[in-house]
NUMI-296504 format. One line per field, with one value per atom (N, C-alpha, C, CB): residue number from 1; residue in one letter; atom name; x, y, z. Coordinates in Angstrom, 1 decimal. Glycine has a CB too. Example, Ala and Ser with C-alpha at 12.3 -4.5 7.8 and 13.67 -1.06 7.14 Angstrom:
// residues 2
i = [1  1  1  1  2  2  2  2]
aa = [A  A  A  A  S  S  S  S]
at = [N  CA  C  CB  N  CA  C  CB]
X = [13.2  12.3  13.2  11.3  12.8  13.7  12.9  14.1]
Y = [-5.7  -4.5  -3.3  -4.5  -2.2  -1.1  0.0  -0.6]
Z = [7.8  7.8  7.8  9.0  7.1  7.1  7.9  5.7]
This chain:
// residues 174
i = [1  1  1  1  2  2  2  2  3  3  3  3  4  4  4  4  5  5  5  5  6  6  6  6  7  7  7  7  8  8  8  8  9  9  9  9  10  10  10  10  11  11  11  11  12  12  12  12  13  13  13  13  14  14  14  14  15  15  15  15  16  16  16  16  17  17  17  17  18  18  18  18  19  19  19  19  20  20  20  20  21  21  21  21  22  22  22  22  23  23  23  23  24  24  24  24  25  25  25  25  26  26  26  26  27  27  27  27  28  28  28  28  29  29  29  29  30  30  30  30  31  31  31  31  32  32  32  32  33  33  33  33  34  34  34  34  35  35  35  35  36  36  36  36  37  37  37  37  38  38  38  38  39  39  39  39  40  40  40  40  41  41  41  41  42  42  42  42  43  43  43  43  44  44  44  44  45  45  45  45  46  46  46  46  47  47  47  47  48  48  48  48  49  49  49  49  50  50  50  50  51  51  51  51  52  52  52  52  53  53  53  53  54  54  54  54  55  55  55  55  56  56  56  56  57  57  57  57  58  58  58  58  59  59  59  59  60  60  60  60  61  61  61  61  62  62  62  62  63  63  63  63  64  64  64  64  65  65  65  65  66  66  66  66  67  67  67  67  68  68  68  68  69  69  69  69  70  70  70  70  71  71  71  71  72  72  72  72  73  73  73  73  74  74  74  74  75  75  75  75  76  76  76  76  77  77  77  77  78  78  78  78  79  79  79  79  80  80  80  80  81  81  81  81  82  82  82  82  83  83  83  83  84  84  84  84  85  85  85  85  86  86  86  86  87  87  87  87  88  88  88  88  89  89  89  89  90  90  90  90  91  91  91  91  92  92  92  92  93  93  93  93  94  94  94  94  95  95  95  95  96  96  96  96  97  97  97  97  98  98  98  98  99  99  99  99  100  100  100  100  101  101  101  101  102  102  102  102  103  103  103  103  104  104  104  104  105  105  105  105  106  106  106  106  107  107  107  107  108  108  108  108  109  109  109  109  110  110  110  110  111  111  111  111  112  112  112  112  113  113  113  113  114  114  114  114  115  115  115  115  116  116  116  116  117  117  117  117  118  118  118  118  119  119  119  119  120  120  120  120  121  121  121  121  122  122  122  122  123  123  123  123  124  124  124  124  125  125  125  125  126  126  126  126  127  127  127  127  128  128  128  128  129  129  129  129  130  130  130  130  131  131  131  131  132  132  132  132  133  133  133  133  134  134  134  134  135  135  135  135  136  136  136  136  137  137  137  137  138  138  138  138  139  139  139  139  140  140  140  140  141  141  141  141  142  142  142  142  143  143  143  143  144  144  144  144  145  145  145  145  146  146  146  146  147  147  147  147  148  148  148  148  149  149  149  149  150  150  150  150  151  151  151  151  152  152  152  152  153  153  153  153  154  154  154  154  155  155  155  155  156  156  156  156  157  157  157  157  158  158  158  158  159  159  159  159  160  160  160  160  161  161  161  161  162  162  162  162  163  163  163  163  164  164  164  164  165  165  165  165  166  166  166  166  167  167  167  167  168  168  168  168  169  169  169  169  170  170  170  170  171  171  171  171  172  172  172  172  173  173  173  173  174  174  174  174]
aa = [X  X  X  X  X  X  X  X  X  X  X  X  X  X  X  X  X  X  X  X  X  X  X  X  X  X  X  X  X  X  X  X  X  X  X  X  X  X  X  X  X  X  X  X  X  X  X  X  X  X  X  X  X  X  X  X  X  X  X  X  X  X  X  X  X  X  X  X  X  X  X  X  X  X  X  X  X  X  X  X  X  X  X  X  X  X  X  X  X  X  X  X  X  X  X  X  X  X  X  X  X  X  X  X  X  X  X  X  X  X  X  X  X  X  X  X  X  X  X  X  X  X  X  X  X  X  X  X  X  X  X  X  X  X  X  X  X  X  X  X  X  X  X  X  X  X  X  X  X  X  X  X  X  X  X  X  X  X  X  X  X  X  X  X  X  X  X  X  X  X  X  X  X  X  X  X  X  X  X  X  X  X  X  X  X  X  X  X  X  X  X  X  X  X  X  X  X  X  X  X  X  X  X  X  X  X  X  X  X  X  X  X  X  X  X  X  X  X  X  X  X  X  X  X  X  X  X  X  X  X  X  X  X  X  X  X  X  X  X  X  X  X  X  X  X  X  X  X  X  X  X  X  X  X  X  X  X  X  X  X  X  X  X  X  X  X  X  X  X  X  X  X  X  X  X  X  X  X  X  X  X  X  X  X  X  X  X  X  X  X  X  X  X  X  X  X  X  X  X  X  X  X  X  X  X  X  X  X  X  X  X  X  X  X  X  X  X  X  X  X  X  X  X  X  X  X  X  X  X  X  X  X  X  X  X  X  X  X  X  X  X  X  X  X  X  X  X  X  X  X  X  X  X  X  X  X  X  X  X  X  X  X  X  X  X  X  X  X  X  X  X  X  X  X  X  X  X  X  X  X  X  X  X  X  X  X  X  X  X  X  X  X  X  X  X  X  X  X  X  X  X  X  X  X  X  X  X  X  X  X  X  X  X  X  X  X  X  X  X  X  X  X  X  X  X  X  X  X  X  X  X  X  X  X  X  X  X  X  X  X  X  X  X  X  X  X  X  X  X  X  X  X  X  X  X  X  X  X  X  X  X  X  X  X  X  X  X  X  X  X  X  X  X  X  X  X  X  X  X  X  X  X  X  X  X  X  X  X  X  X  X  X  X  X  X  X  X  X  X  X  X  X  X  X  X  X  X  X  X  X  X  X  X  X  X  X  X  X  X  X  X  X  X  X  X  X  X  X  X  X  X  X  X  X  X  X  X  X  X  X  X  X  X  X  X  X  X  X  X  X  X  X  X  X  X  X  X  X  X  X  X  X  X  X  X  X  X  X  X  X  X  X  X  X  X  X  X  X  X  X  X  X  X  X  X  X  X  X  X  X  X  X  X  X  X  X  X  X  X  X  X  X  X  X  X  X  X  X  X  X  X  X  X  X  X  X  X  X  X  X  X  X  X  X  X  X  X  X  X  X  X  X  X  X  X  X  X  X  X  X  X  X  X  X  X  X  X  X  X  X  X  X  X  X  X  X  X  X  X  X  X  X  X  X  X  X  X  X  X  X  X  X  X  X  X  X  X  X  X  X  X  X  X  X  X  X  X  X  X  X  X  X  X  X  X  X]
at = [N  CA  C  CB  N  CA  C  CB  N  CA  C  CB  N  CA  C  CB  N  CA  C  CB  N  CA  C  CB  N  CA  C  CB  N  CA  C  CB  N  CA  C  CB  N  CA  C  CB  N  CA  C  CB  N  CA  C  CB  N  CA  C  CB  N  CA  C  CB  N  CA  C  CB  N  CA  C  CB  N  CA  C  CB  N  CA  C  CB  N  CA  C  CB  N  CA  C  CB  N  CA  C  CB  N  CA  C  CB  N  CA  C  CB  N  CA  C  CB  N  CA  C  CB  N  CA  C  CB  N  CA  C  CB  N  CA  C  CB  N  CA  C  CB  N  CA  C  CB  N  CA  C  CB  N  CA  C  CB  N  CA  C  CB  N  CA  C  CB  N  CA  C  CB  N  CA  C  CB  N  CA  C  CB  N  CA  C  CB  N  CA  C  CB  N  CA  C  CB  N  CA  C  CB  N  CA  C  CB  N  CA  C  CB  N  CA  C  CB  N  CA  C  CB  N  CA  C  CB  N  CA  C  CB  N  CA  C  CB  N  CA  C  CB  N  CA  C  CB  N  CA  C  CB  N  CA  C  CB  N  CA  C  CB  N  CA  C  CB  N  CA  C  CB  N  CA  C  CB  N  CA  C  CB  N  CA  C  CB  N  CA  C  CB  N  CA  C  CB  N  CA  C  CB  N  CA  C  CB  N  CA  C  CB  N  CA  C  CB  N  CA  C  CB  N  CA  C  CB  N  CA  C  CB  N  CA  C  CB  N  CA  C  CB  N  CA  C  CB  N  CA  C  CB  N  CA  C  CB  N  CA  C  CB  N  CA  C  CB  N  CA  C  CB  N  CA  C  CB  N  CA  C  CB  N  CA  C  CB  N  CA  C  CB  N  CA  C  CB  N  CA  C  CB  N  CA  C  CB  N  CA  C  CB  N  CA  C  CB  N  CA  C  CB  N  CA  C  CB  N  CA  C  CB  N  CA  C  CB  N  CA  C  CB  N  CA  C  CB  N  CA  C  CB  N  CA  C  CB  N  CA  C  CB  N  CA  C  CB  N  CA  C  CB  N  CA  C  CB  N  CA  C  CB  N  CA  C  CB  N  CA  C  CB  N  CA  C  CB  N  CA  C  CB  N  CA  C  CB  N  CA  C  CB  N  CA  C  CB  N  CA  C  CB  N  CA  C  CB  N  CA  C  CB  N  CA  C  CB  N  CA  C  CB  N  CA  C  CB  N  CA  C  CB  N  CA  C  CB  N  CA  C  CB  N  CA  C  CB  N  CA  C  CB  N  CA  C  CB  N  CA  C  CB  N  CA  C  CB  N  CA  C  CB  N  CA  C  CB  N  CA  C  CB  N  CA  C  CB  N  CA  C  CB  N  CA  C  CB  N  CA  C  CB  N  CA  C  CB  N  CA  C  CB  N  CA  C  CB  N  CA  C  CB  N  CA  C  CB  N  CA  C  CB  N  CA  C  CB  N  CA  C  CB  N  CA  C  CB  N  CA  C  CB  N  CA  C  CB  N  CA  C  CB  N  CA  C  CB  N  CA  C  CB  N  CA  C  CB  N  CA  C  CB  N  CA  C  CB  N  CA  C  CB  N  CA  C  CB  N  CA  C  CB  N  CA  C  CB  N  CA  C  CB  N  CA  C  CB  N  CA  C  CB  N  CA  C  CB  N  CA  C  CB  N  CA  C  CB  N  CA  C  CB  N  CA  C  CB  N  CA  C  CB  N  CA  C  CB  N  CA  C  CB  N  CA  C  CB  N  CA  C  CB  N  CA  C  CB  N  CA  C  CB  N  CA  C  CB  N  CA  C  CB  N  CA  C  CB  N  CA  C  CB  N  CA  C  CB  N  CA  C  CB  N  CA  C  CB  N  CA  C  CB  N  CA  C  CB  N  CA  C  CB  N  CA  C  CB  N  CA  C  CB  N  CA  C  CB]
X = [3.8  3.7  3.3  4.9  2.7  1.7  2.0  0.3  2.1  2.4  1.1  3.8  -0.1  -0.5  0.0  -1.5  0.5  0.7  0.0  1.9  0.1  -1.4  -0.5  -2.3  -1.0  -0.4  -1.2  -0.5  -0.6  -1.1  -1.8  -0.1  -1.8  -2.5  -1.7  -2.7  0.0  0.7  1.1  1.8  0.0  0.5  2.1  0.6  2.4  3.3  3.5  3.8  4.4  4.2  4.0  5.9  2.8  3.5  3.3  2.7  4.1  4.0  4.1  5.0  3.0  2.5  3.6  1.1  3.4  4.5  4.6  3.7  3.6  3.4  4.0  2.2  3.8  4.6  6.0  4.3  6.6  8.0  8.7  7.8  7.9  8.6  8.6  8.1  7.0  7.6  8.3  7.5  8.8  9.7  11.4  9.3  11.0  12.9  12.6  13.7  11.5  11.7  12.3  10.3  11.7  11.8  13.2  11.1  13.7  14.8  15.7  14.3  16.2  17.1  17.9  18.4  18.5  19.5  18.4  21.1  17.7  16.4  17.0  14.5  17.3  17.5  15.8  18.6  15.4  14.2  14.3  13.7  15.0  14.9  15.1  15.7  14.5  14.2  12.8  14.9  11.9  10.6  9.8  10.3  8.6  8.1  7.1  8.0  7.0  6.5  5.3  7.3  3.7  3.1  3.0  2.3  3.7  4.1  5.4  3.1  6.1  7.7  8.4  8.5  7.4  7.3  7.9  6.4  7.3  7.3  8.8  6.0  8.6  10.3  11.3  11.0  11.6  12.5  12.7  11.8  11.2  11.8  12.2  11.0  11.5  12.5  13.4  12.2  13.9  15.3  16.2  15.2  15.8  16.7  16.3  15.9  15.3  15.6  16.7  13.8  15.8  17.3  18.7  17.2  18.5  20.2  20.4  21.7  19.2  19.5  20.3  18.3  20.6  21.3  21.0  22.6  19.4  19.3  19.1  18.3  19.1  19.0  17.8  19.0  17.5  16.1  15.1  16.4  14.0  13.6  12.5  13.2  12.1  11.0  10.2  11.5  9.3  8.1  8.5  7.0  7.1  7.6  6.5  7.8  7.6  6.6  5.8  7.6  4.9  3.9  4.3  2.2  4.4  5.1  4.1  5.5  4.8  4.4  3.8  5.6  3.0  2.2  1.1  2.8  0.3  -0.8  0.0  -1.7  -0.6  -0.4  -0.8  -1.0  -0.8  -0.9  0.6  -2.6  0.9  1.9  3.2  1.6  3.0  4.0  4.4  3.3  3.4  3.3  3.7  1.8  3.8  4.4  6.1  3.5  6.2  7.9  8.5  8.5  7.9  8.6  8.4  8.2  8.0  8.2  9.6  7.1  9.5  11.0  12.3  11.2  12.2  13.1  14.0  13.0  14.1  14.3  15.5  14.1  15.5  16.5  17.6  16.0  18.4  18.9  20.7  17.9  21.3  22.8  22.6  24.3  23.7  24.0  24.2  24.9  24.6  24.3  23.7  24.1  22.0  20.7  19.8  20.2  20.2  19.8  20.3  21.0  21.5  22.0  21.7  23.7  21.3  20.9  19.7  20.7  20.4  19.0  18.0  19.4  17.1  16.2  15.5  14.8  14.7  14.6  15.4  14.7  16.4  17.4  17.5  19.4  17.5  18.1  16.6  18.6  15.3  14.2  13.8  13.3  14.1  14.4  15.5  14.8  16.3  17.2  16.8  19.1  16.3  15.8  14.3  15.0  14.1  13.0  13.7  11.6  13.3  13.4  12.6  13.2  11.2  10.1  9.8  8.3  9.2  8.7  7.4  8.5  6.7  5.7  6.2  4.6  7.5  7.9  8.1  9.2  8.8  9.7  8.3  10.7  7.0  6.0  5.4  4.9  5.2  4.9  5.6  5.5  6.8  7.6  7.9  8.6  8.1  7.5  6.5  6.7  5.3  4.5  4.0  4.1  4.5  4.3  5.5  4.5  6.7  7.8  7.4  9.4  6.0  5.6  5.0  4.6  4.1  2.7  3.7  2.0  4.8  5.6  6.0  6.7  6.5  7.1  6.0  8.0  4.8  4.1  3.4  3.3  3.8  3.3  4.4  2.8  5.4  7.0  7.5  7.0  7.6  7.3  8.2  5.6  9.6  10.7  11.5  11.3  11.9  12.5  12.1  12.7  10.8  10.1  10.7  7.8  11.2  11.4  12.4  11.3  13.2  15.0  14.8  15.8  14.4  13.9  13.7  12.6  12.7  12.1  13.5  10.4  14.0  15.4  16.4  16.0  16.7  17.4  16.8  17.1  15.1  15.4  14.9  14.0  14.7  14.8  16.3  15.0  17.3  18.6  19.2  19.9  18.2  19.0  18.3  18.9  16.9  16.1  16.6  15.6  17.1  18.1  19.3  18.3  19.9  21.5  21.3  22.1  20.2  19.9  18.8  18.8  18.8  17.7  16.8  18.0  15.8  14.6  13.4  14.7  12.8  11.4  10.4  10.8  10.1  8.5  8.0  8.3  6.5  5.4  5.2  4.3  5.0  5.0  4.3  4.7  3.1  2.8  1.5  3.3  0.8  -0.4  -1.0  -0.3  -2.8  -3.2  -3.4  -1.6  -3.4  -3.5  -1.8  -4.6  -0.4  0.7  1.4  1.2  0.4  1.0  0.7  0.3  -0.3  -0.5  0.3  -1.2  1.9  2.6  3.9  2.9  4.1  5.3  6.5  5.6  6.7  7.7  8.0  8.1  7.1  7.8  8.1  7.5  7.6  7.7  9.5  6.5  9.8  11.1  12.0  11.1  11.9  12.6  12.7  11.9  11.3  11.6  10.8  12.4  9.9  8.8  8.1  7.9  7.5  6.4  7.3  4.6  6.2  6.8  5.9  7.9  4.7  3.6  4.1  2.7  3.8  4.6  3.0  6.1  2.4  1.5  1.2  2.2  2.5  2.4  1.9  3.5  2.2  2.1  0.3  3.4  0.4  -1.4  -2.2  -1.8  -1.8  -2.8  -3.3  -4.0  -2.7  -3.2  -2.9  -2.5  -3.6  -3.8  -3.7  -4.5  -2.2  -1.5  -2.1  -0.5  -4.0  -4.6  -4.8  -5.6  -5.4  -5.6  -5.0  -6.0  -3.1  -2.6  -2.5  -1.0  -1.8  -1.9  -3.5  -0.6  -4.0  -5.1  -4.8  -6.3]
Y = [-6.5  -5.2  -5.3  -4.3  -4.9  -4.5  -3.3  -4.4  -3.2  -2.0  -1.7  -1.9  -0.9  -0.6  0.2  -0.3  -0.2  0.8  1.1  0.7  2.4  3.3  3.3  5.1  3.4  3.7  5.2  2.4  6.0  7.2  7.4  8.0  8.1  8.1  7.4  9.7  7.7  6.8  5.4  7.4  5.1  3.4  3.5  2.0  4.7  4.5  4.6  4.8  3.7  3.0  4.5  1.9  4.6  6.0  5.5  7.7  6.1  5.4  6.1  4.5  5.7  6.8  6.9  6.7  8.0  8.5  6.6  10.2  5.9  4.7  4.1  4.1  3.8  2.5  2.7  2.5  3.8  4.3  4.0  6.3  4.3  3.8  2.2  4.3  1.3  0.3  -0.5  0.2  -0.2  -0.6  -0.4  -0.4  0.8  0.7  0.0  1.8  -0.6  -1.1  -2.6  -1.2  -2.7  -4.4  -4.1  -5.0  -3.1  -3.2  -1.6  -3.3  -1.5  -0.2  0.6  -0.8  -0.5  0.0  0.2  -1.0  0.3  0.8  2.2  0.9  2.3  3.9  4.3  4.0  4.9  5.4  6.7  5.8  7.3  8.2  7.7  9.1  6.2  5.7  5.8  3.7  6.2  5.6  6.9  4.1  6.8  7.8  8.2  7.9  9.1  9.3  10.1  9.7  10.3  11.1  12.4  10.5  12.2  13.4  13.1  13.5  14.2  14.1  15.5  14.2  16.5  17.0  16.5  17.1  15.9  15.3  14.8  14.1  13.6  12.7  14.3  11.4  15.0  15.9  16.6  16.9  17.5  17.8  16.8  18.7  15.7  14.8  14.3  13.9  14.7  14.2  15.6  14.1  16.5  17.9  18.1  19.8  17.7  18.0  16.8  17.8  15.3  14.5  14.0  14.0  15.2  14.9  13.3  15.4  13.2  11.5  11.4  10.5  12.3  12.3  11.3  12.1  10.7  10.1  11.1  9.2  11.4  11.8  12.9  10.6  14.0  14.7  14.1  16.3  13.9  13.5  14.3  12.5  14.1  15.1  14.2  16.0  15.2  14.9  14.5  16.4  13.2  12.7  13.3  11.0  14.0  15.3  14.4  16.8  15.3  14.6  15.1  14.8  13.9  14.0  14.9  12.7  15.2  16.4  15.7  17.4  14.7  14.3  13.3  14.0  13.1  11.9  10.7  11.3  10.2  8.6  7.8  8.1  7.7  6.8  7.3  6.7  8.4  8.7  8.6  10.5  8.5  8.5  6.3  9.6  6.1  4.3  4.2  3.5  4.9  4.2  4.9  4.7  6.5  6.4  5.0  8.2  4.9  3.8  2.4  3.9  2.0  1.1  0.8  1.3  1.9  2.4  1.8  4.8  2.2  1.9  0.4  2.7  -0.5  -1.4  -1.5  -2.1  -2.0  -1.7  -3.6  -0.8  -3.8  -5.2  -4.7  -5.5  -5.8  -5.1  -4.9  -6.4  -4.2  -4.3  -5.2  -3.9  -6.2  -7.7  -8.1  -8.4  -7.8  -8.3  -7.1  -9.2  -6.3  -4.7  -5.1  -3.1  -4.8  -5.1  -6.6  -4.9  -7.4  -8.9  -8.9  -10.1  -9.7  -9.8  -10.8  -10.0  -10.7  -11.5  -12.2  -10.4  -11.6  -12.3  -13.4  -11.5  -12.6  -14.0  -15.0  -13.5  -14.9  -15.8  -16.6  -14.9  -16.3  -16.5  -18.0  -14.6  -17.3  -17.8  -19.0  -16.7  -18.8  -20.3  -21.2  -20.0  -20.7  -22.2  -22.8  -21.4  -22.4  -23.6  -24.4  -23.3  -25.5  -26.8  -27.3  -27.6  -26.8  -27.2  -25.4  -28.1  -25.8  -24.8  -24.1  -25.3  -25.3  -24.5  -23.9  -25.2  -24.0  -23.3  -21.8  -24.0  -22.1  -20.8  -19.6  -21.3  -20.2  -19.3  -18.9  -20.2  -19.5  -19.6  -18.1  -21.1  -18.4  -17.4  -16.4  -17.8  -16.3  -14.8  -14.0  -15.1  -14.6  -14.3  -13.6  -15.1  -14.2  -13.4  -12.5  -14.7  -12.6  -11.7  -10.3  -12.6  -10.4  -9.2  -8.5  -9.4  -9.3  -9.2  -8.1  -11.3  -8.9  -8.1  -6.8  -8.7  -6.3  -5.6  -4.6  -6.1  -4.8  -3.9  -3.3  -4.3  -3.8  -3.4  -2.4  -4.7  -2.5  -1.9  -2.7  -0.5  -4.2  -5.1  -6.0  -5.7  -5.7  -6.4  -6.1  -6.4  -4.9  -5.0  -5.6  -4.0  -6.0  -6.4  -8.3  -6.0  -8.5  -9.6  -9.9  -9.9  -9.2  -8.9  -9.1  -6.7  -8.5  -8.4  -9.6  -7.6  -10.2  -11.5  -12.3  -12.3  -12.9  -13.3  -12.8  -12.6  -12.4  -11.7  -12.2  -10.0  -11.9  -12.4  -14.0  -11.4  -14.5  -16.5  -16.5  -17.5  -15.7  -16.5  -15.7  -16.1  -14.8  -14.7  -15.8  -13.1  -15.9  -16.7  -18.3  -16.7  -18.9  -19.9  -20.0  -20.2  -18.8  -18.6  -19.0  -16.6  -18.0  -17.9  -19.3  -16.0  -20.2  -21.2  -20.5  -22.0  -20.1  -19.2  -20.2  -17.5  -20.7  -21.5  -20.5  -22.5  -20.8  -20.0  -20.8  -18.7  -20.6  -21.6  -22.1  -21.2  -23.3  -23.6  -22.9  -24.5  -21.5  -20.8  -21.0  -20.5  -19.9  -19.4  -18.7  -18.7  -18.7  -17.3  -17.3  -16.0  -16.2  -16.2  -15.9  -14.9  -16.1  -15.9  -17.2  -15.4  -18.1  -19.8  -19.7  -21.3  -19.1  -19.0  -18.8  -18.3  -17.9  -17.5  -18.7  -16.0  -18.7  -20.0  -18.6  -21.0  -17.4  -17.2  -16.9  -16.7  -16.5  -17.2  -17.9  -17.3  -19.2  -20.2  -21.0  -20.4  -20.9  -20.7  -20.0  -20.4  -18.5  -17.9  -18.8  -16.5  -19.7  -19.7  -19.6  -18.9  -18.6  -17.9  -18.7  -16.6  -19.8  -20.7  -22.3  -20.2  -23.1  -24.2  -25.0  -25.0  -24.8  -24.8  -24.5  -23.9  -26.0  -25.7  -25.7  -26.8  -24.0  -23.3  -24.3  -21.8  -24.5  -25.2  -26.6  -25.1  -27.7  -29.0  -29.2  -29.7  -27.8  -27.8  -26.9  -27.3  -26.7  -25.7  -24.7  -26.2  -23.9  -22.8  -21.6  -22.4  -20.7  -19.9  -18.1  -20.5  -17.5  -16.6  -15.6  -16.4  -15.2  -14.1  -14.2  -13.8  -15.5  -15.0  -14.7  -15.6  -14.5  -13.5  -12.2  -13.9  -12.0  -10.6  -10.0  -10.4  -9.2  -9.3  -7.9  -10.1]
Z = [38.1  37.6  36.1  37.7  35.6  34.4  33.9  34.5  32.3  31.9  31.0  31.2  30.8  29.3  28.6  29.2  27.5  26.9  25.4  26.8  25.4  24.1  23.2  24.4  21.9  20.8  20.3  19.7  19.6  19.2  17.8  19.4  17.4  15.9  14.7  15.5  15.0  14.2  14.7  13.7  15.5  16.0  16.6  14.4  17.2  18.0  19.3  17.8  20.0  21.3  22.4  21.7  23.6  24.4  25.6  24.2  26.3  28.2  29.0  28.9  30.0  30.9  31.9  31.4  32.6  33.6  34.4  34.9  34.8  35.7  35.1  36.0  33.8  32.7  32.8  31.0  32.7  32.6  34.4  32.0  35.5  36.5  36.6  37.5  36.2  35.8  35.3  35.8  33.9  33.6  34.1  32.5  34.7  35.7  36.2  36.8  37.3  38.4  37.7  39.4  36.3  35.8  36.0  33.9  35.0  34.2  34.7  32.6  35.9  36.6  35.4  37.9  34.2  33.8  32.0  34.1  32.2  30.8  30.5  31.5  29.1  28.6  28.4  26.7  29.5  29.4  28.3  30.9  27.8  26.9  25.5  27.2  25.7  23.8  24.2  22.9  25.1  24.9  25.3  25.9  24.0  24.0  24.8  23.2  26.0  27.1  26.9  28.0  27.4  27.3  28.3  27.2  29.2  30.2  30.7  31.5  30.3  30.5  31.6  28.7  31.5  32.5  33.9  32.4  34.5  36.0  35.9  36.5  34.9  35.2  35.3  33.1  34.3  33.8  35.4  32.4  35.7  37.0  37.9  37.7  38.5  39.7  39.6  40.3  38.2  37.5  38.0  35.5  37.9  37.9  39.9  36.4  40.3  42.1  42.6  43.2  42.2  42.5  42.4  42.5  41.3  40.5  40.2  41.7  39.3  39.3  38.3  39.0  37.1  36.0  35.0  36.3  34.7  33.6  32.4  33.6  31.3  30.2  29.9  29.4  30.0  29.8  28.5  29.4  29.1  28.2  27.0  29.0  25.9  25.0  24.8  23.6  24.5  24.2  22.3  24.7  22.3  20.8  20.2  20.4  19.1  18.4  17.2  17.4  16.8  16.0  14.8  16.4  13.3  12.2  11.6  11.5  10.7  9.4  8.4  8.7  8.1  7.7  8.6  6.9  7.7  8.1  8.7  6.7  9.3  9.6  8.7  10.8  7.6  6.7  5.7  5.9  5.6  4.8  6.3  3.8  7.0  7.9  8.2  9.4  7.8  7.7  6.6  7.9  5.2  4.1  4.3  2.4  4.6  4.7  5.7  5.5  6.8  7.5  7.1  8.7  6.1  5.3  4.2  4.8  4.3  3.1  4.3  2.6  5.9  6.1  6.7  6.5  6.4  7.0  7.9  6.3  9.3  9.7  9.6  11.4  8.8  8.0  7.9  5.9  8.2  7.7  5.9  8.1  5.6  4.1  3.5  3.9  3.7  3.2  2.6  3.7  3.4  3.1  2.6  4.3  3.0  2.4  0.7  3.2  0.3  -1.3  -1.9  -1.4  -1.2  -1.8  -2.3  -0.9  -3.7  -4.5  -4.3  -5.9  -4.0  -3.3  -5.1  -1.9  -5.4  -6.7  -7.1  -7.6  -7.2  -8.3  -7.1  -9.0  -6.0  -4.9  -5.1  -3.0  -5.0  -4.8  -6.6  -4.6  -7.8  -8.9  -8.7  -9.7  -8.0  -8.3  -7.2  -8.2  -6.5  -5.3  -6.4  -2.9  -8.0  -8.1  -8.7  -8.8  -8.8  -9.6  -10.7  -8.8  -10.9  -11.9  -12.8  -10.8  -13.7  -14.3  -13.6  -15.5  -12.7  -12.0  -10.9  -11.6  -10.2  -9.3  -9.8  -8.7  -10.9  -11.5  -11.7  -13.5  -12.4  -13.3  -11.9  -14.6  -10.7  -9.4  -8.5  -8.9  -8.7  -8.2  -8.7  -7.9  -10.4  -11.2  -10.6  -12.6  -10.7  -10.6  -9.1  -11.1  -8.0  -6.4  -6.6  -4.7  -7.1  -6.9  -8.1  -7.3  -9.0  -9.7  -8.5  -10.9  -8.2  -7.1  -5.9  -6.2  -5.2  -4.4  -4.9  -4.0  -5.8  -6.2  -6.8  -6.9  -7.5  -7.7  -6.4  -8.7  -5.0  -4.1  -2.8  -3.9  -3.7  -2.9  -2.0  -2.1  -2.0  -0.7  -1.2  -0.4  -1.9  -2.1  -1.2  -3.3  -0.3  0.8  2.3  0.9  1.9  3.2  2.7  3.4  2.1  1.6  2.0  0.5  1.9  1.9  3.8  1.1  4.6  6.1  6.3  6.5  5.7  6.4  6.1  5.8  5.3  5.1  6.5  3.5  6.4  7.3  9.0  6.9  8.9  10.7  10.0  12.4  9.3  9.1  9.9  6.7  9.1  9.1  10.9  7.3  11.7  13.0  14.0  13.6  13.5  13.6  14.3  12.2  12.7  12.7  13.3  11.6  13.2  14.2  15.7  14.4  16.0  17.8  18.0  18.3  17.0  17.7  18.1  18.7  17.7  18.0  17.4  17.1  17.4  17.0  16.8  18.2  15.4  15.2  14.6  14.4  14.3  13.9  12.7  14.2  11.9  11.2  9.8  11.7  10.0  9.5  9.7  8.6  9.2  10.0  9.3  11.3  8.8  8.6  6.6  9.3  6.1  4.7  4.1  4.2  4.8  4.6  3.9  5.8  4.5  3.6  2.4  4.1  1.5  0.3  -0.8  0.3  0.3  -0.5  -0.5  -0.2  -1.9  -2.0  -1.6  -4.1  -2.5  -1.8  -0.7  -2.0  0.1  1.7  2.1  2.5  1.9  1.9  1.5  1.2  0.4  0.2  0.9  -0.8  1.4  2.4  4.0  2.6  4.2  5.3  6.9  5.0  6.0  7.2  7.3  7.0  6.6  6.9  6.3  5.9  7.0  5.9  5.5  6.5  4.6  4.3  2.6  5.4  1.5  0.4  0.0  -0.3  -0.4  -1.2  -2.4  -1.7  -3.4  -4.5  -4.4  -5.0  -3.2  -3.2  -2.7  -2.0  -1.6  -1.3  -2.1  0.1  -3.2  -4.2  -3.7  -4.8  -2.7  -2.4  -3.7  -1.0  -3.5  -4.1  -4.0  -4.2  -4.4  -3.9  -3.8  -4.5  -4.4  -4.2  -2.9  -4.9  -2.2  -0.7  0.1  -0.1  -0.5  0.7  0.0  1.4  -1.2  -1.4  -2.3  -2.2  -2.1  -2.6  -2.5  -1.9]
């Protein structure tokens, strides 16, 4: 069984009446009323003739702004315990250097982050390294224009040291 599923104007997930039976069939005990359905109609009534008693479901309303202003509020939110929500990633990021080119290295991407609002996305990636590491989870050695950055690299997300291979931090944030 195969599911497609469409994303809408704000790149969010929607599932057709078919996707939504397949995924009970995967998964019986699925809270189908976290997922946002494009016809909810049909379930609602063979929910109310068969007295099946799952949850009514709604239609997912479309936000009061653009999808580009609806992609920067959800940036703001990260979902991280408090822990790593109030941790100072900077200073944590500043004391793991050793050399002065580490330190002028790590100034410098932790401006780059921050003039971009992208110190909580930092605080995040920390956070899944270390569930990452808890649960033995393997991810890839890094990939892409993201190795450029030493401070990731220091968190965790790659392990590709930017500084030892002279990469160069404009080709990830640009």
């Amino acid at each position: 069984m195969m599911m497609t599923i469409s994303l809408d104007a704000y790149s969010r997930q929607v599932y057709t009446e078919q996707d939504a039976c397949t995924a009970l069939y995967v998964d019986p005990k699925l809270d189908i009323s976290k997922l946002d359905l494009s016809e909810v109609e049909h379930f609602n009534r063979a929910n109310e003739l068969l007295y099946a008693g799952y949850a009514m479901l709604k239609l997912a309303g479309t936000p009061n702004c653009s999808p580009e202003e609806y992609h920067k509020q959800n940036q703001t939110h990260w979902n991280m315990p408090g822990e790593y929500a109030e941790f100072d990633i900077s200073e944590w990021c500043l004391a793991q250097c050793d050399t002065q080119d580490q330190l002028q290295r790590v100034g410098q991407e932790l401006l780059m982050f921050q003039d971009r609002g992208l110190i909580d996305m930092l605080k995040f990636l920390r956070y899944m390294v270390a569930i990452m590491r808890e649960n033995s989870i393997v991810w890839g050695v890094g990939r892409g224009s993201s190795v450029a950055s030493y401070v990731l690299y220091l968190i965790g997300v790659h392990k590709i040291d930017s500084l030892y291979f002279d990469l160069d931090v404009e080709d990830f944030l640009r």
